[in-house]
N, C-alpha and C positions, 0 to 999 in steps of 0.2 A: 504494500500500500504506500503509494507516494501521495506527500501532502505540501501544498505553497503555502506561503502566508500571506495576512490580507495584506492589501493598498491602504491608502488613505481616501477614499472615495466616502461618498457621506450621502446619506437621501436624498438633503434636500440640492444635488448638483447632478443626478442623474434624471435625465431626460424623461419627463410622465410622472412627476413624483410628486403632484396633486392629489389629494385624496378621493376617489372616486367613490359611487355607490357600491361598488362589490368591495371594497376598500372596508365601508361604516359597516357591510351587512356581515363579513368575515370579524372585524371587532366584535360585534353583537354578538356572534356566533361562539367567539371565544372563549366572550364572559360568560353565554347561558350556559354552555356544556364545560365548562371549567378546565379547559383544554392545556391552559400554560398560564402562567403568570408574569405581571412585570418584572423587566429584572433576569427572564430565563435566559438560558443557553440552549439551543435546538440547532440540531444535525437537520440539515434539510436536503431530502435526496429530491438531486434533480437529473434526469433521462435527457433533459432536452427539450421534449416533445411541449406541446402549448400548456398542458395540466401543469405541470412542474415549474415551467419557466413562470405561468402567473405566479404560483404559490410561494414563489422565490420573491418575484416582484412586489408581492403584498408584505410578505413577510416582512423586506426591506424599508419599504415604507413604514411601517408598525415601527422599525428598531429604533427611531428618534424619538416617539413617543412613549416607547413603552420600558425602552433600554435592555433591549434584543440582543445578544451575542448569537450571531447566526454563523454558523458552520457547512460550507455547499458539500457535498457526496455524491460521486461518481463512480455507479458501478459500470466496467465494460465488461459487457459479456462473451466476447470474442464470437459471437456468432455469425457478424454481418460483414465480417474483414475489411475491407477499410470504408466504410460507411460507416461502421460502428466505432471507428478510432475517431472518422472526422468528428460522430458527435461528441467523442468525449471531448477532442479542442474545444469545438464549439461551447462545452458548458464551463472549463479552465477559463475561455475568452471572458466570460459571461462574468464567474467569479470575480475576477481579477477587474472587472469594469464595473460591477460592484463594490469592490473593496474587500473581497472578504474572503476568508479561509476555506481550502480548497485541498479538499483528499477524494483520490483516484484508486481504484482495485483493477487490473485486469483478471478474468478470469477465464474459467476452462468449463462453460456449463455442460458441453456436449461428455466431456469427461467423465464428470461428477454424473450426471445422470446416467451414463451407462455403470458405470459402478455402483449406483444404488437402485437402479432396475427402477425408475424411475421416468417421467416425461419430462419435456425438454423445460416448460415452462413453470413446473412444478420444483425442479435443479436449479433457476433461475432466482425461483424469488426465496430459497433458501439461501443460496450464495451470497443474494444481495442483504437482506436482512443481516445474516452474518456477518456480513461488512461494515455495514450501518450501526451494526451495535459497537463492533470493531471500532469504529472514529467517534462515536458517543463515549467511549470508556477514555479514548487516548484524549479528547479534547475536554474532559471533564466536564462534559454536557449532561442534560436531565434528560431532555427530549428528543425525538426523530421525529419528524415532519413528513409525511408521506401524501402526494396528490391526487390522493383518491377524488369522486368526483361522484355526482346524483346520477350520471350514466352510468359509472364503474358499480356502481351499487346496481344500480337496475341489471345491468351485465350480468354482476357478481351472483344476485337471486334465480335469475332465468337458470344461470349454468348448475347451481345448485340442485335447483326441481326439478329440471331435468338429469340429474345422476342424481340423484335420492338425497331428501336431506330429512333432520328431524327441524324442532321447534330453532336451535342455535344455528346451522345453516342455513334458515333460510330469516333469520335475524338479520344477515348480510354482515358486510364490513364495521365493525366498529368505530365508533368514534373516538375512544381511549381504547388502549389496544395493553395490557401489561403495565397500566398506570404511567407508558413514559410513549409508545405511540399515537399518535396525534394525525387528526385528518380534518385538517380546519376548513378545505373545498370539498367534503360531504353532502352538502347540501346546494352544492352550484351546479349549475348543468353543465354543461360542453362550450353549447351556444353565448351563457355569460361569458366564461374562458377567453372565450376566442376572440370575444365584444370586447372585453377588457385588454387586453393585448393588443388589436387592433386599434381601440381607442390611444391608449400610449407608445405605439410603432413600434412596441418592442416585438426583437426575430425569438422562433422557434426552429425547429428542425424538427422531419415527419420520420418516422421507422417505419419503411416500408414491411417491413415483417405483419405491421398492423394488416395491414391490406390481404393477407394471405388467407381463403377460407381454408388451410390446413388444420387451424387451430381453431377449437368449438366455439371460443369464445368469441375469434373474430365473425363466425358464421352467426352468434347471435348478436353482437355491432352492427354487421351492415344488412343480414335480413330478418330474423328475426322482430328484432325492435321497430324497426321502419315497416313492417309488416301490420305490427301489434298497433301500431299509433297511425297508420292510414284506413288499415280497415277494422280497427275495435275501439281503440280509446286513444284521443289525439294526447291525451298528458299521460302514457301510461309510465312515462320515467318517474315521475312527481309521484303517479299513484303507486308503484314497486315502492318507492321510498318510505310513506306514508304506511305500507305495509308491512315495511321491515321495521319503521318506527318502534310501531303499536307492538311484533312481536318480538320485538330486544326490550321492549318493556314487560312482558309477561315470562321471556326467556330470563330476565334478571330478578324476579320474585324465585322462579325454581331455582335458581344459579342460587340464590340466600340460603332455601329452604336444603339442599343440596350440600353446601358447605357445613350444615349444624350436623348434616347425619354421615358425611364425610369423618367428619372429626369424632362422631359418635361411633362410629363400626371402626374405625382407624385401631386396631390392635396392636400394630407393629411397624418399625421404621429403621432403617441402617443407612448410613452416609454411601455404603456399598452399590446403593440402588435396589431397595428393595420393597417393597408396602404390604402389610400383613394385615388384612381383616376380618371381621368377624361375619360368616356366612347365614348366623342367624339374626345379626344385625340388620344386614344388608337386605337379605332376603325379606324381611320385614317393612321397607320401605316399597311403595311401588316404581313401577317401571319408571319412568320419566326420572324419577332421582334415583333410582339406580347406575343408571346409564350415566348420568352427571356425576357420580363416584367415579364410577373407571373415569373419564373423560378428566377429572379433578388430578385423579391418582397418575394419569399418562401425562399429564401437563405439571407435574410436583415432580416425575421422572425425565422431566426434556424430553419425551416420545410425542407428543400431541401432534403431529405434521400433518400433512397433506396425504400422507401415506394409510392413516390410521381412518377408515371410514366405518361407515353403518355397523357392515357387519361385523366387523372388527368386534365392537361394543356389544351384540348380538350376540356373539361369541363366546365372551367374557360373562356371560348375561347366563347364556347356559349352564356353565360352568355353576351356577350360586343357585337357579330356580329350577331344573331338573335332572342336573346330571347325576347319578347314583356313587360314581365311580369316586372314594375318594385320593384317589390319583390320577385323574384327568388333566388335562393341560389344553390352551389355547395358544397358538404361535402366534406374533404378533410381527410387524414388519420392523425390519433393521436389526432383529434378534433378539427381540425380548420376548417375554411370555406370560401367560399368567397359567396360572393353574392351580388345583384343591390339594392341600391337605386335611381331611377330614373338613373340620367346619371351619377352617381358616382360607383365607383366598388369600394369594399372593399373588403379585404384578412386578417383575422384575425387566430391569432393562439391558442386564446381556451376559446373566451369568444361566450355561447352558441348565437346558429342563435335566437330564440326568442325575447333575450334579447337585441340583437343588434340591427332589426329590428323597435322593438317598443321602445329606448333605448333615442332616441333624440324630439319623437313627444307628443306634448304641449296639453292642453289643450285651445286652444284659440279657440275663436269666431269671426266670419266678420259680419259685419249689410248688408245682402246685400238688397238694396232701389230699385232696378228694374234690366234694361237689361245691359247686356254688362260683362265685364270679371272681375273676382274676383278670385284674391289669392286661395289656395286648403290653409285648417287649417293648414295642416302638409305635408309638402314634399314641392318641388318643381312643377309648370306646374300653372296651372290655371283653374276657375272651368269659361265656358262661356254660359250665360243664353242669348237666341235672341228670336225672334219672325219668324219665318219661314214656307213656306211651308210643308205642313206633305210630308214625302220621302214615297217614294210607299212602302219601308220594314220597315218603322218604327215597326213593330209589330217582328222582326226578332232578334232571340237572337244568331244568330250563331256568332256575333264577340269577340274577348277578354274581359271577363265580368266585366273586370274593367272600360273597354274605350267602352263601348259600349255605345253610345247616346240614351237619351230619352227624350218621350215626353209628355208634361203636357197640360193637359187641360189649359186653358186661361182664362179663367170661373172660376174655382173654386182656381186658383194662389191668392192670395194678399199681395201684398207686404206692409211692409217691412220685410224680413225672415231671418235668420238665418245661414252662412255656419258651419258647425262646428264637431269634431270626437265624437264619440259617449259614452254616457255616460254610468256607469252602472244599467241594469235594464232597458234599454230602450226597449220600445214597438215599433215595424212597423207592419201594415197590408202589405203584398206583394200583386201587382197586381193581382187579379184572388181567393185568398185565402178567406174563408168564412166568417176569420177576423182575430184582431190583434192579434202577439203573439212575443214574446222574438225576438227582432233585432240578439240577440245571436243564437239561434236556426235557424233564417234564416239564418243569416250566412254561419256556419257549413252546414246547409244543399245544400247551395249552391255550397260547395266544395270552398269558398273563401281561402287561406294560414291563417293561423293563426298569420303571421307577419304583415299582408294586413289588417287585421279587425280592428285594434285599429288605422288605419292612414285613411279609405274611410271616404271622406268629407260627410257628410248632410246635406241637405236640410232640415231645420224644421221652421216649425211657433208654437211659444210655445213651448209644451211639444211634440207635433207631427211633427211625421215627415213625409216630404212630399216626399223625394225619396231618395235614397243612392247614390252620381253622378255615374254615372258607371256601377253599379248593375242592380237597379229596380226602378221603379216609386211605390208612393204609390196608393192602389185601389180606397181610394178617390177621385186621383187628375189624376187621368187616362184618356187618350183622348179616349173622344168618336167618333168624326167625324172622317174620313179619309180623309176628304180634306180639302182645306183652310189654313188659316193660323193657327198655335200652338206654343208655347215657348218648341224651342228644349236644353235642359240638356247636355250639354257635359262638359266631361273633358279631357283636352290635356296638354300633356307633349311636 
């Protein structure tokens, strides 16, 4: 990142530096949504293009009144070869005829996004943001300045609804973004922009990229919207906006109501990247703040991107309101994951599922001396040994193969036995099989997770073992009768 420093240039000696009506209506603007204060320092990315070059130009104007340290920012994106270097001259020109401080990035978007399996425009506006925070921290600014615009919004909502959004996508762009970005032409159209700009002569430069229906966005710029406002509604920018208003206003009541039960199921936290919840917490809140948890928790993890959508959250959603499994996982993009231990949910941002799974379970042992309920080695629930009636489907394997109940001979049990996870190199004969062979091999062939096999409790006396809780009984300890009584095996969580 290279950076100039300012000129001596001053408001009132650049040319248009009268105060216009987009001038009072952007002041107004400022004070009602509390955007910056007198006195700030703000990073203002400028492209070039008319959006940016006003918002520069307002800005400037403001800094004799209000005692503005303004900071210009230049991402190049190296996409446009040298169109894309001349605009960054052009905004260095610009800077420097302003008077004011001036940092430049080139970068590599087409790199970056092949690397994170990503779209070109999506690589884009993470690079630049990064940069932008990048000359906010070196120039000891509060704020970024970004010129978004009542079109960019209207844009921003259509592309939204069209690839699926909930109540926060289709909210639109913010107007405070992370308490430090700031979008003061939110509420301008195009047409002021342009009015304004052309009223004080000052130049812009076009990116012809705009122009391209390659990108969805531009497809809904030039037909889409010109579509919607000739033949449905001639102010449909104004009413998108009006739309996103009203729902970043009811989207900001859940976002409240979201944060108290955030912090209420929040069980667990490590500087490692990690967030540990409670699944009867959560599961207790309905949908719409649930979904705002995870959404909270991937934004508390630096995951929240442009990568992480719907189903993502849907995903994560599963995992807490039906999934049985309490070793299930969700993969998330960039390598994070979330996944269940018992009634805990975890959301991790890049420490692998394997590792995490079997990351906390011990090798301990229980002496268990007869009937009644005993601790599980590792996890939470409890392993319960009774003496019971045999159930008419004891032979039935259709249930969850972890919590599946079984049943042992009574005859051949003797206590005192062993609960405890499995060692390596252990042997089990499986019910039915011709004879012993690798506890590992049954496993696997079981289709057990591989996060699940180093935590299923055992049943051993000695070196044998007499059933997996959950799994399988072993073939020596197998009930023969079907009626009467037997010591039924369960494990419950």
């Amino acid at each position: 990142m290279l950076r100039s420093g300012a000129g001596k240039a001053h408001p009132s000696s650049f040319p248009g530096s009268e105060i216009s009506s987009l001038v009072s209506l952007i002041k107004l603007t400022v004070r009602r949504k509390e955007l910056f204060e007198p006195g700030a320092r703000i990073v203002v990315a400028v492209s070039g293009g008319p959006d940016s070059v006003c918002l520069l130009h307002i800005l400037y104007l403001l800094s004799s009144q209000w005692g503005l340290g303004l900071e210009v920012a230049h991402f190049e994106h190296g996409l446009r070869g040298r169109e894309s270097r001349d605009d960054a001259c052009f905004v260095e020109k610009l800077s420097h005829d302003f008077g004011l401080g001036f940092s430049i990035e080139h970068g590599n978007v087409r790199a970056f996004a092949g690397k994170e399996g990503m779209g070109i425009q999506e690589a884009a506006r993470i690079l630049r943001y990064e940069f932008l925070e990048r000359v906010r921290t070196e120039t000891k600014s509060t704020y970024i300045a970004t010129a978004h615009t009542a079109d960019d919004q209207a844009e921003e909502v259509l592309l939204r609804l069209i690839r699926g959004a909930g109540l926060p996508g289709l909210s639109g762009i913010p107007w405070v973004r992370d308490n430090y970005i700031v979008r003061p032409l939110l509420g301008v159209t195009k047409q002021q922009v342009l009015g304004h700009l052309k009223a004080h002569d000052i130049p812009f430069v076009i990116d012809q990229s705009n122009n391209s229906r390659a990108y969805l966005r531009n497809r809904i710029r030039k037909d889409l919207l010109p579509l919607l406002a000739e033949d449905f509604n001639p102010a449909i920018v104004r009413t998108i906006n009006r739309t996103a208003e009203m729902l970043a206003e009811d989207n900001q009541l859940l976002e409240k109501m979201a944060e108290e039960a955030y912090q209420d199921s929040l069980s667990f936290s490590s500087q490692e990247g990690k967030l540990g919840f409670s699944v009867k917490k959560v599961k207790g809140y309905p949908g719409p703040i649930r979904r705002r948890i995870y959404r909270m928790a991937l934004r508390d993890l630096r995951l929240f991107s442009g990568r992480i959508r719907a189903g993502h959250l849907l995903g994560i959603d599963k995992l807490v309101t039906t999934c049985k499994d309490p070793y299930a996982s969700c993969r998330l993009p960039g390598g994070a994951v979330a996944f269940r231990r018992y009634e805990e949910l975890f959301i991790s941002s890049f420490v692998p599922e394997e590792q995490i799974l079997d990351s906390s379970c011990g090798s301990c042992s229980i002496s268990v001396t007869g009937l009644g309920r005993w601790p599980a080695p590792c996890g939470k629930g409890h392993v319960e040994i009774s003496l019971s009636d045999v159930a008419d489907d004891f032979r039935s394997r259709n249930r969850k193969e972890y919590f599946r109940p079984l049943w042992l001979n009574p005859e051949a049990v003797k206590f005192p036995l062993d609960l405890r996870t499995r060692k390596p190199g252990e042997i089990f004969w499986p019910l039915g099989a011709p004879a012993p062979f690798k506890l590992k091999k049954f496993l696997i062939s079981s289709k057990i997770p591989r996060g699940v096999r180093g935590s299923l409790p055992l049943l051993t006396s000695g070196k044998e073992v007499v059933a997996v809780v959950g799994v399988e009984v072993s073939h020596p300890y197998r009930l023969v009768q079907t009626s009467g009584k037997a010591l039924s095996l369960q494990w419950i969580m």
